[in-house]
N, CA, C and O atoms as a printed pandas DataFrame, in Angstrom:
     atom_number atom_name residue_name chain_id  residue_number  x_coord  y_coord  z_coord
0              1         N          UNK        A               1  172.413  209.993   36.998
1              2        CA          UNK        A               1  171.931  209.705   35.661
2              3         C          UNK        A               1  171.450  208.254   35.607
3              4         O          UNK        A               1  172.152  207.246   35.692
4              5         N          UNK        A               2  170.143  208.331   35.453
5              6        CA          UNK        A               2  169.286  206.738   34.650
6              7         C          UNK        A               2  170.121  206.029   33.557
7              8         O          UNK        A               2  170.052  206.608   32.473
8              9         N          UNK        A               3  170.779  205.086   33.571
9             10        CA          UNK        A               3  170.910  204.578   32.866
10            11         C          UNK        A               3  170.672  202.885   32.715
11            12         O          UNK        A               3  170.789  202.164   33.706
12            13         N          UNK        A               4  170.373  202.409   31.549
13            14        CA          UNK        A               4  170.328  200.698   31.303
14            15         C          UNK        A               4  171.205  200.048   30.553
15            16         O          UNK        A               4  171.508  200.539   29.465
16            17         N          UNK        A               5  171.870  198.647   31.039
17            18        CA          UNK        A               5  172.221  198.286   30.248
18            19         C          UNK        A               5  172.227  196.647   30.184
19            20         O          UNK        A               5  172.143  195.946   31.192
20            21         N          UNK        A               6  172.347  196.099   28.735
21            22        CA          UNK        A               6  171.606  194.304   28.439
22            23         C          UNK        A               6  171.934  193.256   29.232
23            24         O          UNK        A               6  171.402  192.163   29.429
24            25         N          UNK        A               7  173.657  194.197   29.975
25            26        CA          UNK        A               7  173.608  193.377   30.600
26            27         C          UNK        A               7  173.073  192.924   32.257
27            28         O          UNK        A               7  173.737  192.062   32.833
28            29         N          UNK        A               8  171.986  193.478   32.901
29            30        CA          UNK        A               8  171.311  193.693   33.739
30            31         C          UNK        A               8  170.478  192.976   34.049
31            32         O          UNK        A               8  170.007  192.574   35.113
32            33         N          UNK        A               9  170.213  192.739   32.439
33            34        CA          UNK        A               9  168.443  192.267   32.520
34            35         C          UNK        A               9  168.836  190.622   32.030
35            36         O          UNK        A               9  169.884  190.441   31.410
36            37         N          UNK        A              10  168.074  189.648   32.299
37            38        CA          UNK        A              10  168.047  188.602   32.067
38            39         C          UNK        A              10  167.131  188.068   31.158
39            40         O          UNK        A              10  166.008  188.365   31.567
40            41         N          UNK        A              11  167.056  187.318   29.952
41            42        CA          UNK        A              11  166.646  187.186   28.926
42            43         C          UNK        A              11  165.856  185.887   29.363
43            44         O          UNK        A              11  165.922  184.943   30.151
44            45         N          UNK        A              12  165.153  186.368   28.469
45            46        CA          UNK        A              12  163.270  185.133   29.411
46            47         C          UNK        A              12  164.106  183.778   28.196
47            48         O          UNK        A              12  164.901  183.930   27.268
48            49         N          UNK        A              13  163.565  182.744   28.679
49            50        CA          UNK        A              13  163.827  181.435   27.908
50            51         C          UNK        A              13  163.054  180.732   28.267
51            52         O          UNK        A              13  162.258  181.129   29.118
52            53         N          UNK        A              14  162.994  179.684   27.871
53            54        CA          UNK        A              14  161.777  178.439   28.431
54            55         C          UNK        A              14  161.745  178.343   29.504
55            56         O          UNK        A              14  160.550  178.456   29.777
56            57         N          UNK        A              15  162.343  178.181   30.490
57            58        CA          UNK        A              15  162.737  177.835   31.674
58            59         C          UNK        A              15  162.095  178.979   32.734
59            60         O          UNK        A              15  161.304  178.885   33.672
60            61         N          UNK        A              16  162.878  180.193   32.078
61            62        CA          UNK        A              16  162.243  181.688   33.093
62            63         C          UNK        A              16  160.327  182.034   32.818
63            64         O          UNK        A              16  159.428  182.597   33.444
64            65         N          UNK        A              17  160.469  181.346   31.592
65            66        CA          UNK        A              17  159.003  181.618   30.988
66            67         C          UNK        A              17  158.042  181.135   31.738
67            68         O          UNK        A              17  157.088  181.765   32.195
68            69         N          UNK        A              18  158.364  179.660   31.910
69            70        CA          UNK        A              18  157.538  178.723   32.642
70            71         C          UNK        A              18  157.628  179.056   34.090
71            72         O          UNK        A              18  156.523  179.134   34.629
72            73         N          UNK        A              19  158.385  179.215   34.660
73            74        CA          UNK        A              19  158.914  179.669   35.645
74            75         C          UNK        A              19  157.924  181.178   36.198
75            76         O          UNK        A              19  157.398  181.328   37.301
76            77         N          UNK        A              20  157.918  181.777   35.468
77            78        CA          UNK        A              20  157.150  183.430   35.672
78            79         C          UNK        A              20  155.765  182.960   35.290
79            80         O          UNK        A              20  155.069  183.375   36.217
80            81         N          UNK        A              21  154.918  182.274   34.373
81            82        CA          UNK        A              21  153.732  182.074   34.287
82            83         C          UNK        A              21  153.344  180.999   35.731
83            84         O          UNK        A              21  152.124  180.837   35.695
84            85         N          UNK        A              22  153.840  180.364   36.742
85            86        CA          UNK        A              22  153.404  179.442   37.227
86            87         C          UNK        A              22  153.768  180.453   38.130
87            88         O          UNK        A              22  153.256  179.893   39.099
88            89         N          UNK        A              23  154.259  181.540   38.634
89            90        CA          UNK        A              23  154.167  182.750   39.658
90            91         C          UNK        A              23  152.843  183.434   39.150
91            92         O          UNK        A              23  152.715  184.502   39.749
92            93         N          UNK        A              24  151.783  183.208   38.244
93            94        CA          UNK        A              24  150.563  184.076   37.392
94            95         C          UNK        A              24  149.485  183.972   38.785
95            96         O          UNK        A              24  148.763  184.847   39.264
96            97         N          UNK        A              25  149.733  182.280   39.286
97            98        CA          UNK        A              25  148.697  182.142   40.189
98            99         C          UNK        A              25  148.678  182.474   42.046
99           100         O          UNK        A              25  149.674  182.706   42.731
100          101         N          UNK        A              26  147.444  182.413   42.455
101          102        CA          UNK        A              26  147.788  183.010   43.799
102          103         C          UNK        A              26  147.473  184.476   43.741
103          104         O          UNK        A              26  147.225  185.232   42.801
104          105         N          UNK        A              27  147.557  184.633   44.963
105          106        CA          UNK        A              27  147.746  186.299   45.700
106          107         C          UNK        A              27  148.644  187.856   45.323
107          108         O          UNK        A              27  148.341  189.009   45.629
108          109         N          UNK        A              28  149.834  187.328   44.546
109          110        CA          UNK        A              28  150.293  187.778   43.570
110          111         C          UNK        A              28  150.077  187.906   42.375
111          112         O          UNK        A              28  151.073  188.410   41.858
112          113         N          UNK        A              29  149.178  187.686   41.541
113          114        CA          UNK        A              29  149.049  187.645   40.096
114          115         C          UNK        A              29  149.088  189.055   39.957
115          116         O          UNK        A              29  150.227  189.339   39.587
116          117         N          UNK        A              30  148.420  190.039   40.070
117          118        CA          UNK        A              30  148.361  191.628   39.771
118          119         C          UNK        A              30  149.875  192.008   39.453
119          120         O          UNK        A              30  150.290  192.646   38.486
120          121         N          UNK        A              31  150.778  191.318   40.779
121          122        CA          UNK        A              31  152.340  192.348   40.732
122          123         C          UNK        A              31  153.175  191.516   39.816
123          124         O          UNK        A              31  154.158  191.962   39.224
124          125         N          UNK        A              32  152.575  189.808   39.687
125          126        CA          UNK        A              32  153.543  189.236   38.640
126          127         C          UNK        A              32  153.234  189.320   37.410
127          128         O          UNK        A              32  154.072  189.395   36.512
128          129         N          UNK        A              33  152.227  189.316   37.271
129          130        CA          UNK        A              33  151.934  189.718   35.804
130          131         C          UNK        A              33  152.051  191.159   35.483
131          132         O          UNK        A              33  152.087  191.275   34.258
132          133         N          UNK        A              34  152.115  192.135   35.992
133          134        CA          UNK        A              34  152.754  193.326   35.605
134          135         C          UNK        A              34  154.554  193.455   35.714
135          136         O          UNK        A              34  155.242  194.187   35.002
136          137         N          UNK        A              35  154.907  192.809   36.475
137          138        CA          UNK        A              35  156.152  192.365   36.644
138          139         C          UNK        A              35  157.074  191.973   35.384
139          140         O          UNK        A              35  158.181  192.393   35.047
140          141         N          UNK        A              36  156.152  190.945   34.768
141          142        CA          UNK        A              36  156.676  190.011   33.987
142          143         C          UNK        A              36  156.414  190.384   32.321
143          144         O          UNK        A              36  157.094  190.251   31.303
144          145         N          UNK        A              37  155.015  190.938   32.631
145          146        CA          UNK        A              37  154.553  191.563   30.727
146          147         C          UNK        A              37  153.639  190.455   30.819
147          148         O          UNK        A              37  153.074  190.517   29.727
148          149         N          UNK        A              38  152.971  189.154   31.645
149          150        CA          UNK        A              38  152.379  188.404   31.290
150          151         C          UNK        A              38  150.876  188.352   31.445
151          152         O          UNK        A              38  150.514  189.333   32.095
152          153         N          UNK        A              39  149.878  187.587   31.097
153          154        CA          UNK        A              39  148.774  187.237   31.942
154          155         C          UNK        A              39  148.597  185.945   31.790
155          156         O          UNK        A              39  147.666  185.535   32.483
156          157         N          UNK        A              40  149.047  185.251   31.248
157          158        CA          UNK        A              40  148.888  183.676   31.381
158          159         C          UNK        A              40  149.996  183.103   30.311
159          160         O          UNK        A              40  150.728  183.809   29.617
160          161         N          UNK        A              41  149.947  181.302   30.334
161          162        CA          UNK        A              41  151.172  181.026   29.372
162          163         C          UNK        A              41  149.981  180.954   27.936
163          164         O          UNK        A              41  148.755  181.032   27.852
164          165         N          UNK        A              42  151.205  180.750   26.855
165          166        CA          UNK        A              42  150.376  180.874   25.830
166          167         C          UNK        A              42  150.648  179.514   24.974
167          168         O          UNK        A              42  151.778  179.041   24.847
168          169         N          UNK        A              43  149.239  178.831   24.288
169          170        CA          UNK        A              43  149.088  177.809   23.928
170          171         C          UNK        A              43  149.677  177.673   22.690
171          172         O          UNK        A              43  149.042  176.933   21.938
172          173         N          UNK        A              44  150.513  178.066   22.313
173          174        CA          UNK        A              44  151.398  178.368   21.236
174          175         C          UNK        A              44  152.781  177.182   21.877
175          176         O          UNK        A              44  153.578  176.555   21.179
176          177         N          UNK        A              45  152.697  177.188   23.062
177          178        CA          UNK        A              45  153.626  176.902   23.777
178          179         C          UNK        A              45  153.776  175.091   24.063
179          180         O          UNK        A              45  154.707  174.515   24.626
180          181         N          UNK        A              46  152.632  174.536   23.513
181          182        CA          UNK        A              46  151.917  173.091   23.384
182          183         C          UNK        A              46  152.609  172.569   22.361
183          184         O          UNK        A              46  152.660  171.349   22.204
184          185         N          UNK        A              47  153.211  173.410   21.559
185          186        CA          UNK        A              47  153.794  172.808   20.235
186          187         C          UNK        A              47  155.547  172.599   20.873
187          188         O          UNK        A              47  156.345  173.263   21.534
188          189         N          UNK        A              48  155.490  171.054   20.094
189          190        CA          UNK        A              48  157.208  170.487   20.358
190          191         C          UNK        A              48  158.292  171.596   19.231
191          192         O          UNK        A              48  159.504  171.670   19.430
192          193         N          UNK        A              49  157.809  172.135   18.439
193          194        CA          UNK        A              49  158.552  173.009   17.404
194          195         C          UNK        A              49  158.373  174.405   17.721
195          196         O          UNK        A              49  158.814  175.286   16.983
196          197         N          UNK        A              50  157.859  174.598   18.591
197          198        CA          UNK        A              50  157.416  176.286   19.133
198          199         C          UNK        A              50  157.425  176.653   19.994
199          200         O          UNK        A              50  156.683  176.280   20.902
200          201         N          UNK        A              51  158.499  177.786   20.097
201          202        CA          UNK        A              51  157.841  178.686   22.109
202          203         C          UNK        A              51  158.428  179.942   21.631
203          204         O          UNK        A              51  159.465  180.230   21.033
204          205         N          UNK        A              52  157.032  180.850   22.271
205          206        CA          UNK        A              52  157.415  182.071   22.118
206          207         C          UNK        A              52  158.199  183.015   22.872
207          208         O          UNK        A              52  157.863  184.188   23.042
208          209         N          UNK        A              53  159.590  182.312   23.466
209          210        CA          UNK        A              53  160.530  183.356   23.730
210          211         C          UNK        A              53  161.628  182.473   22.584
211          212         O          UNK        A              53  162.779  182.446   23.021
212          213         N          UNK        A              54  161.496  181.936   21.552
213          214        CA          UNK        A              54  162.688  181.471   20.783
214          215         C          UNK        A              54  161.903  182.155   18.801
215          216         O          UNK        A              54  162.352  182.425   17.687
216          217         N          UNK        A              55  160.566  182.116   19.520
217          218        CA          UNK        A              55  159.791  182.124   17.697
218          219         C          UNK        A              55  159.134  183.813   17.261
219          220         O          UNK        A              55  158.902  184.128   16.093
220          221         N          UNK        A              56  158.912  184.755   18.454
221          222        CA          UNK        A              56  157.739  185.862   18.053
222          223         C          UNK        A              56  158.844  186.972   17.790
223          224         O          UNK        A              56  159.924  187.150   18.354
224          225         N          UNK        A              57  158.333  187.547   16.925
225          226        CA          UNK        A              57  159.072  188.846   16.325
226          227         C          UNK        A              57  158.820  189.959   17.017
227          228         O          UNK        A              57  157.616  190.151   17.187
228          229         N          UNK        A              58  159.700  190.945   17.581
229          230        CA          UNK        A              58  159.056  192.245   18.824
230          231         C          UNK        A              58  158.542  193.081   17.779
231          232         O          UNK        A              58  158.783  193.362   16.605
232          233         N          UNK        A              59  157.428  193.466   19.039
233          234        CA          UNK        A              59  156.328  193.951   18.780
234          235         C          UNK        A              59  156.490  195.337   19.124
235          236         O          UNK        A              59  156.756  195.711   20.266
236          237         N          UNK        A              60  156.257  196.450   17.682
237          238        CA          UNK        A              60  157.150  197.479   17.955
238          239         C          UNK        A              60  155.579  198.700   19.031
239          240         O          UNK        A              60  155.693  199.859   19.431
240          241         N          UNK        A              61  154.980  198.236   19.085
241          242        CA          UNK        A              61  153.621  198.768   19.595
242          243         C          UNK        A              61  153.908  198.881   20.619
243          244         O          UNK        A              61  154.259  199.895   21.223
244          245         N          UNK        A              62  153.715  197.047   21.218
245          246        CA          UNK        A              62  153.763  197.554   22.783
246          247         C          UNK        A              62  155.174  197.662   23.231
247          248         O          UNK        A              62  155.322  198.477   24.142
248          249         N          UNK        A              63  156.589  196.865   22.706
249          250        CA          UNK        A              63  157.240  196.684   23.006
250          251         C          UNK        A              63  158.133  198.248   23.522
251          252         O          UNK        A              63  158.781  198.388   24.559
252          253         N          UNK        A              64  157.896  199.330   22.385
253          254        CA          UNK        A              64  158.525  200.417   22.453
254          255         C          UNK        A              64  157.395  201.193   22.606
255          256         O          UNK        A              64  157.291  201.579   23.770
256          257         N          UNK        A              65  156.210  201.700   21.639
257          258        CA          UNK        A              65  155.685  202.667   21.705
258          259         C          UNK        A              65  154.654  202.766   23.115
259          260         O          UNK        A              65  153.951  203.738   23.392
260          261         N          UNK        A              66  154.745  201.765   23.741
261          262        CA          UNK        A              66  153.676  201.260   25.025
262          263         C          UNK        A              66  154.722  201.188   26.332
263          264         O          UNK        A              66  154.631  201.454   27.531
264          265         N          UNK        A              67  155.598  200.763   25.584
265          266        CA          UNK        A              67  156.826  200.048   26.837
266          267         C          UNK        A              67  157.842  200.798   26.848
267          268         O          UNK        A              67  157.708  201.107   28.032
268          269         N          UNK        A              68  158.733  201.347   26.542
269          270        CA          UNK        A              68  159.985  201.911   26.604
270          271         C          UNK        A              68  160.118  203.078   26.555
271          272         O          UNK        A              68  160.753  203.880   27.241
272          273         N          UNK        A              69  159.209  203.199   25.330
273          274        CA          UNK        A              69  159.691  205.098   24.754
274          275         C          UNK        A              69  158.808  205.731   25.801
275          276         O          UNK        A              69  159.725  206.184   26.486
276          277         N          UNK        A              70  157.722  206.100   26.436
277          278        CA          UNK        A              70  157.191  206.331   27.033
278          279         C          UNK        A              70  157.819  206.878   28.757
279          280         O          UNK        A              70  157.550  207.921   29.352
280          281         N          UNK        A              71  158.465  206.044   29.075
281          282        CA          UNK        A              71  159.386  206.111   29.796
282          283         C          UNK        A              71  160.359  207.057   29.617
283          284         O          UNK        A              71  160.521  208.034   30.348
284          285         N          UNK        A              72  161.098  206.737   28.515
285          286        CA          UNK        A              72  162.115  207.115   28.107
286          287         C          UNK        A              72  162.048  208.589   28.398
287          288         O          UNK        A              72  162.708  209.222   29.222
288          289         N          UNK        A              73  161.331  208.921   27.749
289          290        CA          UNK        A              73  160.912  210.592   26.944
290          291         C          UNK        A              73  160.374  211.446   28.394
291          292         O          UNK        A              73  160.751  212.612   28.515
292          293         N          UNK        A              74  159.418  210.784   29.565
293          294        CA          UNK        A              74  158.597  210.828   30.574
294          295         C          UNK        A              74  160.368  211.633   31.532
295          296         O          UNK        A              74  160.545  212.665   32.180
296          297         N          UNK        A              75  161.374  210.389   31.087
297          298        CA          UNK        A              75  162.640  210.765   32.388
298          299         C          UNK        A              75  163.463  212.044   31.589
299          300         O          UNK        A              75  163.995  212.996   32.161
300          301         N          UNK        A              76  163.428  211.844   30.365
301          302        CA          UNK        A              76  164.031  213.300   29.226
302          303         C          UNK        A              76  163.482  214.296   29.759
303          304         O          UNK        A              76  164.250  215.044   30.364
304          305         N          UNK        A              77  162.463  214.552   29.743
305          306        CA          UNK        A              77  161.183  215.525   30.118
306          307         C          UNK        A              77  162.078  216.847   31.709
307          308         O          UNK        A              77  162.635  217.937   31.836
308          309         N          UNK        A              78  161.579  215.560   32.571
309          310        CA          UNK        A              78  161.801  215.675   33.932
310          311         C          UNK        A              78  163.294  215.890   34.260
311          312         O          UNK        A              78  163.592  216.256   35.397
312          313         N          UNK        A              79  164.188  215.697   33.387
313          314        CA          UNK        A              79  166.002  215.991   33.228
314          315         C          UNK        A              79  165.935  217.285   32.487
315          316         O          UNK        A              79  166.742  218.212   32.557
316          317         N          UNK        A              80  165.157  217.230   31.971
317          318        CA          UNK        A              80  164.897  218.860   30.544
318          319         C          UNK        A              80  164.327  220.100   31.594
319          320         O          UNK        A              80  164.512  221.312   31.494
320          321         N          UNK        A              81  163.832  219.604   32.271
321          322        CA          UNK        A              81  163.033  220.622   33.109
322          323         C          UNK        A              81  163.262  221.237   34.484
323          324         O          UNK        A              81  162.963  222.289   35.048
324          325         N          UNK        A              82  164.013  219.971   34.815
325          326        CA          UNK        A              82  164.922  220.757   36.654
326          327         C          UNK        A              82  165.921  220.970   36.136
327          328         O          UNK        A              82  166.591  221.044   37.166
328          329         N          UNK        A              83  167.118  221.261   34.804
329          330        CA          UNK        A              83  168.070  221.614   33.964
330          331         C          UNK        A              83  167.733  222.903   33.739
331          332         O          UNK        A              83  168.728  223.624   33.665
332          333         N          UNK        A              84  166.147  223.762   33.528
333          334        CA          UNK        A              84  165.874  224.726   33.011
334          335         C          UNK        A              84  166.269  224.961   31.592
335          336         O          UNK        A              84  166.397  226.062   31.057
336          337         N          UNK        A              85  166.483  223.540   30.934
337          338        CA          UNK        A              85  166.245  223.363   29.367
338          339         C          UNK        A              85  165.355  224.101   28.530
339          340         O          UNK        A              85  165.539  224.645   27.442
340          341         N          UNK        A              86  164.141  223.986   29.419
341          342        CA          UNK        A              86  162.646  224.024   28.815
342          343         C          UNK        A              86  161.656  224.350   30.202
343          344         O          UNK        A              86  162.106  224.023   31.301
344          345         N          UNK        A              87  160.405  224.952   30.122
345          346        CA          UNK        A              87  159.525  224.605   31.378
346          347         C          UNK        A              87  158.622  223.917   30.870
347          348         O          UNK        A              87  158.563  223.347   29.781
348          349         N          UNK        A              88  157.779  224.006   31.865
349          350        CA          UNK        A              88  156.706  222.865   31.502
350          351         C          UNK        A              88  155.562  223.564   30.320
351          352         O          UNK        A              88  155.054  223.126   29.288
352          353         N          UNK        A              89  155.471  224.834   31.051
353          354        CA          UNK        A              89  154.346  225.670   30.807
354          355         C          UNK        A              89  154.983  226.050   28.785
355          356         O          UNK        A              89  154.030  226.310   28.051
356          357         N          UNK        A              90  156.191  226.060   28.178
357          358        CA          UNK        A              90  156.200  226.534   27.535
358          359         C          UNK        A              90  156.420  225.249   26.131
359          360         O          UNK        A              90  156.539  225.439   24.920
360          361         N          UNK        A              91  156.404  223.967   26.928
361          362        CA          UNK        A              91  156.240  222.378   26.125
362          363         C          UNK        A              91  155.012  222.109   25.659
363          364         O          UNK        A              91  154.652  221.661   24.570
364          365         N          UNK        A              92  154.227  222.534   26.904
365          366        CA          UNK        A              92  152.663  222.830   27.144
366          367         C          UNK        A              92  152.283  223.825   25.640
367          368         O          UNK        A              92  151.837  223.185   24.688
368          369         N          UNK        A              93  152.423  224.986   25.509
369          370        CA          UNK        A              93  152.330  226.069   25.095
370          371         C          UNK        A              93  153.127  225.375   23.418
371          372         O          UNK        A              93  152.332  225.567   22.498
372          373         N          UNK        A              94  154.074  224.868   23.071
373          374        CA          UNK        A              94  154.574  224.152   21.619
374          375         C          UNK        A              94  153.762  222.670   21.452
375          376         O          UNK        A              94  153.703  222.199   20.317
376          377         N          UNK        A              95  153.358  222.193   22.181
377          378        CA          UNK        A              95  152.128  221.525   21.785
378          379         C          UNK        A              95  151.043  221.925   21.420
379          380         O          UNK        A              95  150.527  221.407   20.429
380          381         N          UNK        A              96  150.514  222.770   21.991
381          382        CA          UNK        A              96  149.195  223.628   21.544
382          383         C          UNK        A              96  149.251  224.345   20.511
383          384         O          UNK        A              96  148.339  224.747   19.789
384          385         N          UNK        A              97  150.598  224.536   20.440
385          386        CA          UNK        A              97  150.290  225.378   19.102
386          387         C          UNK        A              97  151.289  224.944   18.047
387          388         O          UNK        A              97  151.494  225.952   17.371
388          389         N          UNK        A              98  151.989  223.968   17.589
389          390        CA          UNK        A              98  152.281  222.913   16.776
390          391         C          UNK        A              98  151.477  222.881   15.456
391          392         O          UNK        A              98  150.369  222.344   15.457
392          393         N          UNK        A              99  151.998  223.447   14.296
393          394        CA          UNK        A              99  150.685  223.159   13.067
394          395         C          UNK        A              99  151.003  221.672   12.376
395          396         O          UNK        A              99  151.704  221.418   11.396
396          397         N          UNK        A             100  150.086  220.608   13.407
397          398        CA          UNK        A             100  149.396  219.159   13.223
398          399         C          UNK        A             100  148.707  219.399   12.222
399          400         O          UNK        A             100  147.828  220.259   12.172
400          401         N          UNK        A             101  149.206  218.291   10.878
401          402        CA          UNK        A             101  147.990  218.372    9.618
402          403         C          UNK        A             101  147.926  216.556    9.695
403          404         O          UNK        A             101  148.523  215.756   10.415
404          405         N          UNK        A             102  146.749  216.351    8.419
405          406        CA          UNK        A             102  146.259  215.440    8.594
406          407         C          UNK        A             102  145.805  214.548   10.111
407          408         O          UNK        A             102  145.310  215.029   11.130
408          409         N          UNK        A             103  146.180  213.083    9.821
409          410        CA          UNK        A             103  145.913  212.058   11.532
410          411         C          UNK        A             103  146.653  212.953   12.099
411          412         O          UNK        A             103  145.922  213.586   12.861
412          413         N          UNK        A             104  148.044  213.469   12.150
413          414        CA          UNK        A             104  148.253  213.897   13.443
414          415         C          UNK        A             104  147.360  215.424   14.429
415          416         O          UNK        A             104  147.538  215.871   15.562
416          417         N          UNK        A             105  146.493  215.782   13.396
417          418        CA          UNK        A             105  145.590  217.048   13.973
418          419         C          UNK        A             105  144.708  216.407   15.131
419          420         O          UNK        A             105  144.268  217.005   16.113
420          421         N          UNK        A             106  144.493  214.668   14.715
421          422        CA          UNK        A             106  143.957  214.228   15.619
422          423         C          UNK        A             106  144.073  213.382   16.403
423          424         O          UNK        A             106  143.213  212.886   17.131
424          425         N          UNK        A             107  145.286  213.127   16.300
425          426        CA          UNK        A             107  146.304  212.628   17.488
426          427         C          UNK        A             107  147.152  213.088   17.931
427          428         O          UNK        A             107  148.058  212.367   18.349
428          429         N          UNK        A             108  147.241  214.598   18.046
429          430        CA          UNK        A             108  148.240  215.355   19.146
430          431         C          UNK        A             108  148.262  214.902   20.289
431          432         O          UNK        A             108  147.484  214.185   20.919
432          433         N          UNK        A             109  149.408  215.470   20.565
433          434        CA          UNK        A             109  149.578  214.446   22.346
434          435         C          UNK        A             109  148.931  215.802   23.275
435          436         O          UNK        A             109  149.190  216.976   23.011
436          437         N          UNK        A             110  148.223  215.439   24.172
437          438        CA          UNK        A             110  147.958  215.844   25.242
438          439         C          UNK        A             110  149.245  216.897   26.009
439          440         O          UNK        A             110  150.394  216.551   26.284
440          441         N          UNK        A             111  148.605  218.251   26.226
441          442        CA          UNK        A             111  149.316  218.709   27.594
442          443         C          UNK        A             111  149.763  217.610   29.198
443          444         O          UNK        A             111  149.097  216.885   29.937
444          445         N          UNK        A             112  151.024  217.968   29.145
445          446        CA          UNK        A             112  151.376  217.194   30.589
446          447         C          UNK        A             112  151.688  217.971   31.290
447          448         O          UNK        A             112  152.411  218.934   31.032
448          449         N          UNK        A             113  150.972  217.568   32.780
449          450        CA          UNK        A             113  151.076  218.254   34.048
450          451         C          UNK        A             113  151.730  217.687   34.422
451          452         O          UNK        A             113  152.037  216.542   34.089
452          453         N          UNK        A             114  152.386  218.743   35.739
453          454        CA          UNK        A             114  153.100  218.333   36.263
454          455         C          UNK        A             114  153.079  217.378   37.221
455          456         O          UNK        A             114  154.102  217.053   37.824
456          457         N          UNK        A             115  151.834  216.809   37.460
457          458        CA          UNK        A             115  151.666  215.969   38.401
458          459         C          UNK        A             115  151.695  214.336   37.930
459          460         O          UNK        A             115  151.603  213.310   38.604
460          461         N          UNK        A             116  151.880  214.574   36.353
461          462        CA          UNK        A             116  152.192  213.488   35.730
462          463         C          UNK        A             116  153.459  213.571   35.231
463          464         O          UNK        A             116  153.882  212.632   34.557
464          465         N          UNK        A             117  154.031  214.376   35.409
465          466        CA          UNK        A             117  155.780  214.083   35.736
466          467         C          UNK        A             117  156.504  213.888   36.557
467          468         O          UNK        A             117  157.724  213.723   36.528
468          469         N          UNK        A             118  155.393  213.897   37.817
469          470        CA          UNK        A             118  156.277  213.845   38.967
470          471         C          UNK        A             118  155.887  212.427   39.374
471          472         O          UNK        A             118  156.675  211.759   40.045
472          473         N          UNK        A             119  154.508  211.859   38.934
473          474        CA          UNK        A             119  154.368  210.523   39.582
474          475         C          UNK        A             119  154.867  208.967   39.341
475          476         O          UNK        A             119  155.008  208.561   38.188
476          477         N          UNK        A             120  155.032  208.426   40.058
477          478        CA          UNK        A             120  156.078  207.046   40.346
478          479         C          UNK        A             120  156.002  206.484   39.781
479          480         O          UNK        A             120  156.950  205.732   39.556
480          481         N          UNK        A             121  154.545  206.351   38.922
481          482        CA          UNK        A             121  154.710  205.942   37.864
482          483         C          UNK        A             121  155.476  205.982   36.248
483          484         O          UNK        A             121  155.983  207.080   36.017
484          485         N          UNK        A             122  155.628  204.940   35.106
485          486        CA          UNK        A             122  156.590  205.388   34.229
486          487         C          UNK        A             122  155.548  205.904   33.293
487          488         O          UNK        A             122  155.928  205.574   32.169
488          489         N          UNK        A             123  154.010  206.789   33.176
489          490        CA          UNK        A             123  153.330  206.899   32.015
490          491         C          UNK        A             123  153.518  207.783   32.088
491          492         O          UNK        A             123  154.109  208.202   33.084
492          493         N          UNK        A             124  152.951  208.987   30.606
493          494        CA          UNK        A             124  152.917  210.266   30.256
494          495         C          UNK        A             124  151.163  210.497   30.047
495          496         O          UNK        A             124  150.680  211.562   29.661
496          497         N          UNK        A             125  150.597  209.630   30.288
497          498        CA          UNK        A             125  149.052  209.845   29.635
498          499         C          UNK        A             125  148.351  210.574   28.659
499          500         O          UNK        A             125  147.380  211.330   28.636
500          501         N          UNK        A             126  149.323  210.008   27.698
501          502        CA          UNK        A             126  148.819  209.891   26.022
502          503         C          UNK        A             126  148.158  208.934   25.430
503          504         O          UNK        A             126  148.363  207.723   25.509
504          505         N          UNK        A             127  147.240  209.581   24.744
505          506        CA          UNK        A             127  146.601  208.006   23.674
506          507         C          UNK        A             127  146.985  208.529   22.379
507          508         O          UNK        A             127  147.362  209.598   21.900
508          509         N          UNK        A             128  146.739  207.342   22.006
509          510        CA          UNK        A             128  146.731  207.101   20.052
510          511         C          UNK        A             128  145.508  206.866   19.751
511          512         O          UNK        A             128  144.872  206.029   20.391
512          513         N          UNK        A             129  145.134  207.338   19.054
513          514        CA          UNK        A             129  143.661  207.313   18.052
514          515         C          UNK        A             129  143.545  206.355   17.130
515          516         O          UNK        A             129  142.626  205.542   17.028
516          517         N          UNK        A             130  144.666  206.485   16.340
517          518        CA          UNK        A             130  144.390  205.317   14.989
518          519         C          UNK        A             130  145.507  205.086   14.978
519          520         O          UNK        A             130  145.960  204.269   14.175
């Protein structure tokens, strides 16, 4: 069983911040900046009264609906399904036929294959519309 917990993870501060943006440059930038959530430091960060790992409010977009839940639901899925909870074909089959009114008629989530449950990656390859 997957599990996380806070105390694992190490909490970014000035120090780790600066620290992970000055890993941005070089031959690595692709794996540290996906690594890290970064692409460069931010000029917010120039101010003696401001840094944004002490001042920004989480961001429930990317933080969860981009970052976490996605995951989350992706490893539910794949535990739901070698359990014989559910199959694929019949998640498939309650999506499609789901009565979606209004935005959500046009932001139903996509059928998932299985080849996007099985890959190493953590996405489900869904979009949002609006």
């Amino acid at each position: 069983m997957l599990q996380f917990s806070h105390k694992e993870f190490v909490p970014r501060n000035r120090s780790t911040h600066t620290h992970q943006c000055s890993a941005l440059s070089g031959p690595l930038y692709e794996h540290n900046s996906t690594a890290f959530g970064l692409t460069r430091d931010s000029i917010l960060n120039s101010s003696q009264y401001f840094h944004v790992t002490e001042g920004l409010v989480p961001d429930a977009m990317h933080d969860v609906l981009e970052g976490s839940l996605p995951f989350e639901i992706k490893e539910l899925l794949k535990h739901l399904i070698s359990d014989r909870v559910i199959s694929i074909n019949s998640l498939n089959e309650t999506i499609r036929l789901f009565p979606y009114l209004g935005s959500d008629a046009l932001n139903k989530p996509s059928p998932i294959s299985s080849q996007t449950l099985s890959s190493a990656d953590h996405h489900l390859r869904q979009n949002g519309m609006y």
